[in-house]
N, C-alpha and C positions, 0 to 999 in steps of 0.2 A: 271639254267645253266645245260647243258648236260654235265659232270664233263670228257666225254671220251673223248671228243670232245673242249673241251675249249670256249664252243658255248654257247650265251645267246638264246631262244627259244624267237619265234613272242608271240605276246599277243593272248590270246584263241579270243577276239571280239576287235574291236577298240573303241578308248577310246574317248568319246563325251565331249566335251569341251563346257563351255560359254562364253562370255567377262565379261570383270571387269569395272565396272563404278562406282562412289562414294565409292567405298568400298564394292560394291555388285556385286555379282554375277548376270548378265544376260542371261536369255536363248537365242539362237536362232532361226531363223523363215526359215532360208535358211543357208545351210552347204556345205563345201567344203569337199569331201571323199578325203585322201590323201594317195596313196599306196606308201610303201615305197620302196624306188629305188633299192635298196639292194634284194627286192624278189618278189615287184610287189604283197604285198597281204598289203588292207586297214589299217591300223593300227591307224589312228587320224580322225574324224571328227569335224569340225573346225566352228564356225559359221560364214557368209557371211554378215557382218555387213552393213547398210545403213547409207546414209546422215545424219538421224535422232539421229543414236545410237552416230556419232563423235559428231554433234551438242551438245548432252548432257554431255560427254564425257571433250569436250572443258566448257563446262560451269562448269561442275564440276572443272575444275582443275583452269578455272578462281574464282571461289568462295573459294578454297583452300588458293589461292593465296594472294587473295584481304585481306581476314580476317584473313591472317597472321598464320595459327594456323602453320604453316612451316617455315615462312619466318623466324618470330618472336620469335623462339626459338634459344635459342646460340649454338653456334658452338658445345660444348660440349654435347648439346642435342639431337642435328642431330646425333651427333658421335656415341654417346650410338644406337642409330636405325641402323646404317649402321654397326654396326660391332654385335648385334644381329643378323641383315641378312647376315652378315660371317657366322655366326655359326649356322643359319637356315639352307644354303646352303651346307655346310660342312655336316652337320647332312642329305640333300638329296641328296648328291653329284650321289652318282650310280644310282638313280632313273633317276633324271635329265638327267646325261648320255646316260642313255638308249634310254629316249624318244628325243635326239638329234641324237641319231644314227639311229632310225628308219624311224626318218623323213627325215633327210637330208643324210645318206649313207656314211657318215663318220666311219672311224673304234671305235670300243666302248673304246679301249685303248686312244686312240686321246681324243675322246669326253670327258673322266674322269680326262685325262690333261689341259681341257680348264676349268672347273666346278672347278678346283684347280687355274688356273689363272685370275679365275671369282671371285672367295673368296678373293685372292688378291688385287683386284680391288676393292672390299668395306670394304678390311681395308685400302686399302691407300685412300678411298675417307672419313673414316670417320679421319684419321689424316689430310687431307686438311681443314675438314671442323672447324677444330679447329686454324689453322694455315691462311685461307682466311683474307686478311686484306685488306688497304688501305695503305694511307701514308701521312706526314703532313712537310707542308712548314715554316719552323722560319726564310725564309730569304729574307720575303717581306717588314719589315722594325717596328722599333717599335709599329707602329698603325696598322697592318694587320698580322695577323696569317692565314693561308691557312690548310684546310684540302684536300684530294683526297678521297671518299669513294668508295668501290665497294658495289653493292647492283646488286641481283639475277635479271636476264633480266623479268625474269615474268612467260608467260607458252611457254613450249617449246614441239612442236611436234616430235617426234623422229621414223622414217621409219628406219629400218634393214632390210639387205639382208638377202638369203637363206644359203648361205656358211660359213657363222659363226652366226649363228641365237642367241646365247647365248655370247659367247665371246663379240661381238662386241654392244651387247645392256647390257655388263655388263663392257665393255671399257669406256662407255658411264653414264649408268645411276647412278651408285655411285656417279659420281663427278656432276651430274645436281641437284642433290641431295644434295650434300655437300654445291651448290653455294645459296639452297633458295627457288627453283624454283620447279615448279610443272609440272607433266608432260604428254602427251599423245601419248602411242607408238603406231606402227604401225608394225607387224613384216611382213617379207614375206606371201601370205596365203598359201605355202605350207610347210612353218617352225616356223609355230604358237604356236604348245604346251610348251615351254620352254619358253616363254615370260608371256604364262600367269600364269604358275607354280610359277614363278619370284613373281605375282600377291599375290599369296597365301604364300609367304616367309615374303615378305615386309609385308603385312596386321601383321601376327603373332609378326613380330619382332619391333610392336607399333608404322607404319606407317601410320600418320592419313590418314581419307578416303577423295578421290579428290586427294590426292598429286601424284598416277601412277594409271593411268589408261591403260587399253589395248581395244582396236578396233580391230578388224580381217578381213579383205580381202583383193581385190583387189590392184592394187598401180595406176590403170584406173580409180578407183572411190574412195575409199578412201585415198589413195595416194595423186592422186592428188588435191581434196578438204583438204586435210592438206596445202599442198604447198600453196593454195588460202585462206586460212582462215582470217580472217583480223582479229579474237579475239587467235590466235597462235603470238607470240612475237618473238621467232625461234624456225629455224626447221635444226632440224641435219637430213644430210642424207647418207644413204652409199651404193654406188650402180654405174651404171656404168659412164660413164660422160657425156653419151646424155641424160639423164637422169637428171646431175645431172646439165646439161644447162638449160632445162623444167623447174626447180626449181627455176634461175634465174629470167628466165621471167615472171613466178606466181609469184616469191615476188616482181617484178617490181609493175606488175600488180595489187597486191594489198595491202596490206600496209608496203611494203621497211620491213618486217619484215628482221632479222639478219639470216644469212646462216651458219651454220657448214657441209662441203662435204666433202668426202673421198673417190674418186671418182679411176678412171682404172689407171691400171699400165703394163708398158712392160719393164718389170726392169732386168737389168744389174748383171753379175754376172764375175766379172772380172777376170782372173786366167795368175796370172806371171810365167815365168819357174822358178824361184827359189823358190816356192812352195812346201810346201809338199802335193805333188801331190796325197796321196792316201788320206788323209784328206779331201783336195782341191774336189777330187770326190767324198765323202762320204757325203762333204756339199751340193755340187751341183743335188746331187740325192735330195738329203733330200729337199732342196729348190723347185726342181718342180714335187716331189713325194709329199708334204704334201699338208692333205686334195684332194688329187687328182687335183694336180695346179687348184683349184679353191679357188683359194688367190688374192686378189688384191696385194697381196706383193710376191707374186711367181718369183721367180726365172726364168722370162721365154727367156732370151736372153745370152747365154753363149759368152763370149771375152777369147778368147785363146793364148798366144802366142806362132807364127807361127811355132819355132824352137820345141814344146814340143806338135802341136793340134794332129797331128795323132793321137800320145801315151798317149795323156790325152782323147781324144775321146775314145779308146779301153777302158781303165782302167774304162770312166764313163759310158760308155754302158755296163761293165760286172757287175757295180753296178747296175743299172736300171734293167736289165736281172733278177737280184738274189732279188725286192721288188717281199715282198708277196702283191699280187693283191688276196682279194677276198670279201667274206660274213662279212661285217662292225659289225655283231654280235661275229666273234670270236677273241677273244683274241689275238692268233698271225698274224690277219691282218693289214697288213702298207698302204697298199692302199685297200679303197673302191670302194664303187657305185659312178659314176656319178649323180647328187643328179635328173636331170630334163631330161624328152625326148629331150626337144629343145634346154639344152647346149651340151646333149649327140651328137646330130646331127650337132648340131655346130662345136663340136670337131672333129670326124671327117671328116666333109668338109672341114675345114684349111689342115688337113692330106692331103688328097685325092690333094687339091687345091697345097700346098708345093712340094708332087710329080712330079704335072705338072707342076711345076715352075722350075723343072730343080735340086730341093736339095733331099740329098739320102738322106734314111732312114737305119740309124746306129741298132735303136735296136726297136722295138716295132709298131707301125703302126699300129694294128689293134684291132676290138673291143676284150673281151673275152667275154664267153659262160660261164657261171657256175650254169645254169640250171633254171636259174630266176635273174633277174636286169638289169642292165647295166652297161658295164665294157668297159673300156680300157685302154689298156698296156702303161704305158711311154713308150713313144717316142721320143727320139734324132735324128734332123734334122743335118747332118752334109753340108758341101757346098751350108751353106744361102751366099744370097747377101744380103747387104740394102734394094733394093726393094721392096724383097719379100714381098707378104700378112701376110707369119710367121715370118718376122722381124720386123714387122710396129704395128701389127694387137695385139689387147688384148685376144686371145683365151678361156684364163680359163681353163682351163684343163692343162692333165699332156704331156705334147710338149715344149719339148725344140730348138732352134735354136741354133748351132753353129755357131761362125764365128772368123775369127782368125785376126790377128792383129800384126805389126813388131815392133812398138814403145808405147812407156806411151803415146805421144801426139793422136796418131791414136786410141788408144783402148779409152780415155777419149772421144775423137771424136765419135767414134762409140756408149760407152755410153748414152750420150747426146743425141744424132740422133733418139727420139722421141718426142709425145708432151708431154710426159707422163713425169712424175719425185716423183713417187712413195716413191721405195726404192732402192738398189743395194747394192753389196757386190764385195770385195778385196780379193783376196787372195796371200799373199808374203811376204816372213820373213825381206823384206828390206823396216825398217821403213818411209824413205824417201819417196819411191814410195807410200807406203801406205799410209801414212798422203799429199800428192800430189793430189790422186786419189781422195779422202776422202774429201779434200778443192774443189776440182773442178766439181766432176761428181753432177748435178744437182737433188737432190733427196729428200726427206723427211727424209728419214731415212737409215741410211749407219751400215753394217755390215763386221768388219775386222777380217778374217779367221774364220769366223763365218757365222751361217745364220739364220735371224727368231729368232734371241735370245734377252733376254731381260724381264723388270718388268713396272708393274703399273706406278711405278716412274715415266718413261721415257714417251717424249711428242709424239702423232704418228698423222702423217699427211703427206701432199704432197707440190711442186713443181709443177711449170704449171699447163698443166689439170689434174693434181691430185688431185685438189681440193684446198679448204679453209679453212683456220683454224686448230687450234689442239684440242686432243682430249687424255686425261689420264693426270696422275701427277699434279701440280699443275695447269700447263700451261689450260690444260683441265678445272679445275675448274672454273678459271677467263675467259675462252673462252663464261660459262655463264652468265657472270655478266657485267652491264655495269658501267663507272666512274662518279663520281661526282664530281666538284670544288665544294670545301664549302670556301666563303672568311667569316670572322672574322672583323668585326671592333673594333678594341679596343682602349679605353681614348673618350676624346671628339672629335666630329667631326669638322673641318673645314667645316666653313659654306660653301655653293653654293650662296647665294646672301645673299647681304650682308644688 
């Protein structure tokens, strides 16, 4: 670290990576160079995994499986492994960090907060896995006792995005872990090193080999030969939701395997006048400044009421104005890089496109220069309609839309008024309104005078095309495992013929 500066330094070469299969490291034949978006100089090369490397991949963690050496240990044993890999992780926490912030352009403060919210996630999966049960019926009648079993779905493929490359495959993989099951991820191939680091945490912390495997590339060839696999049992996925439709029709396709998606969000962020209006702005920054709204849970559609938008637009444009935007290596950055050229460019064409659609721009709008990366300024669209492309549209990036609203029924209306049902957030000291909003607005996960807050415990998932299923807490755990009736005959049987 450059101490004057508060700056972590690039890596002197880029760091050469294998995949993980049975417990072994494999080399690569073909790599992916990934420059990182923050400076634009190499920092990962990745390997470009084939058909051949999942095939094996998948059999390994079928043979994990089969011969129980995972399944077939108790809860308590699982538990011991997953909370070794706490304190593996805990023990790399700032290394980890790092190689998340080079890859994907997130700030290194941020990135050392997710590696702590990651720790927690495999101590709450190894308390699940002691705590996963079933349940039993005494009230079929003297001669039939009932059981219900959960037993682990089998091997589960797991694909992650690029914008929480580590968070979201540590959301996830504890409690796949906790339920039995064995696994083969997939990360993004431009935010690959933190998944297979993951690799070498697990191994140490006496997780047999076959039980997580990692593949590296494409989501056009190994992506989607997961989704087709007919020896994968399910497949979680997180990503956008044309995407996470494609998935549908592969599992149609080929063996009805089980879906976990978590899929786009154009989430609601609701704000009553009797608010404390500078709080109120300080959430609403923070909701579509974090991670550089490349959040499926981003805050990206502001609800105002009409009597206070003016003065709450002013208040939240001088917050937006005052985030540090810069270099994701130093210390006092809040916002980074854009992680990709073609979300960079994505962003701002909604920009450009919002413009021509007739909504000002209150504060931000344009890219920044900081001498290497890619950067842009939160922006607040103030005079959206419905219509618009930036009220409808899932951007990712840090673009908020305003739009204002006279009554609770109208601003819930507006809420709703996508296909998406992510997450959203209230802000208003009158209980009533806020438990109203809270029961009605259509969402996955609801945040009151708050934003983005929250633990392991809690279950995350979506509404509509938000996706399927849940994922974290216990809900997460059993999202792996499928039921069993076990009936019981007890005493002598009544004969059938007689």
């Amino acid at each position: 670290m450059d101490q004057s500066s508060n700056r972590l330094s690039l890596p002197s070469s880029p760091r050469e990576f294998g995949f993980f299969v049975d417990g072994e490291w494999r080399g690569g034949r073909e790599f992916f160079d990934r420059a990182s978006p923050g400076h634009g100089a190499v920092v990962t090369r990745i390997p470009r995994c084939t058909n051949k490397d999942l095939e094996d991949a998948v059999a390994a963690a079928r043979t994990a499986f089969e011969d129980r050496r995972w399944s077939g240990l108790s809860g308590g044993e699982r538990a011991g492994v997953l909370l070794r890999a706490a304190e593996g992780l805990r023990r790399r926490r700032d290394e980890i960090a790092y190689w998340e912030t080079l890859e994907n352009g997130k700030p290194i403060s941020q990135a050392r907060g997710e590696i702590d919210h990651s720790i927690a996630c495999f101590e709450m999966g190894a308390g699940a896995a002691r705590l996963l049960h079933g349940d039993s019926f005494n009230s079929l009648g003297d001669n039939l006792f009932g059981m219900v079993l959960r037993e682990p779905i089998g091997v589960v493929g797991l694909i992650t995005p690029w914008n929480f490359p580590f968070l979201i495959l540590c959301e996830r993989v504890p409690f796949i872990l906790a339920s039995g099951c064995t696994i083969v991820a997939k990360p993004s191939e431009v935010t690959s090193a933190t998944t297979l680091i993951l690799a070498e945490v697990l191994a140490e912390a006496g997780l047999p080999a076959g039980v997580y495997n990692v593949v590296t590339g494409s989501g056009r060839t190994i992506g989607q030969a997961m989704t087709e696999h007919p020896d994968i049992d399910m497949l979680s996925f997180t990503g956008s939701t044309a995407v996470g439709r494609s998935c549908v029709r592969a599992s149609a396709d080929s063996n009805f395997k089980k879906l976990g998606l978590e899929l786009g969000g154009k989430n609601p962020m609701i704000v009553f006048a009797d608010a404390d209006l500078d709080e109120a702005a300080d959430g609403v920054a923070f909701g579509i400044g974090f991670n550089t709204g490349q959040c499926c849970v981003s805050g990206s559609r502001l609800m105002v009421e009409r009597s206070i938008a003016e003065e709450f637009e002013a208040r939240l444009a001088d917050k937006m104005a005052r985030i540090r935007v810069g270099d994701p290596l130093d210390e006092r950055t809040q916002v980074g890089a854009i992680t990709t050229e073609a979300q960079n460019t994505t962003i701002l064409d909604y920009i450009a496109r919002g413009q021509a659609e007739g909504a000002r721009v209150v504060t931000g709008g344009t890219p920044l220069d900081f001498g290497g990366g890619q950067y842009i300024a939160p922006t607040l669209f103030a005079g959206v309609t419905r219509g618009m492309a930036i009220a409808q549209d899932e951007i990712f990036g840090p673009v908020l839309s305003s739009m204002p609203f006279d009554t609770m029924e109208e601003a819930i209306r507006l809420a709703n008024d996508t296909v998406y049902g992510l997450s959203a957030s209230v802000w208003t000291k009158n209980l009533d309104k806020a438990l109203a909003v809270t029961r009605r607005v259509r969402a996955g996960r609801f945040w009151v005078n708050t934003m983005m807050a929250g633990g392991p415990e809690m279950p995350l998932g979506g509404f509509k095309q938000s996706g399927w299923g849940r994922e974290a807490g216990m809900y997460g755990v059993e999202e792996y495992t499928q039921i069993k009736s076990v009936h019981i005959e007890l005493g002598k049987r009544t004969p059938w013929i007689e």
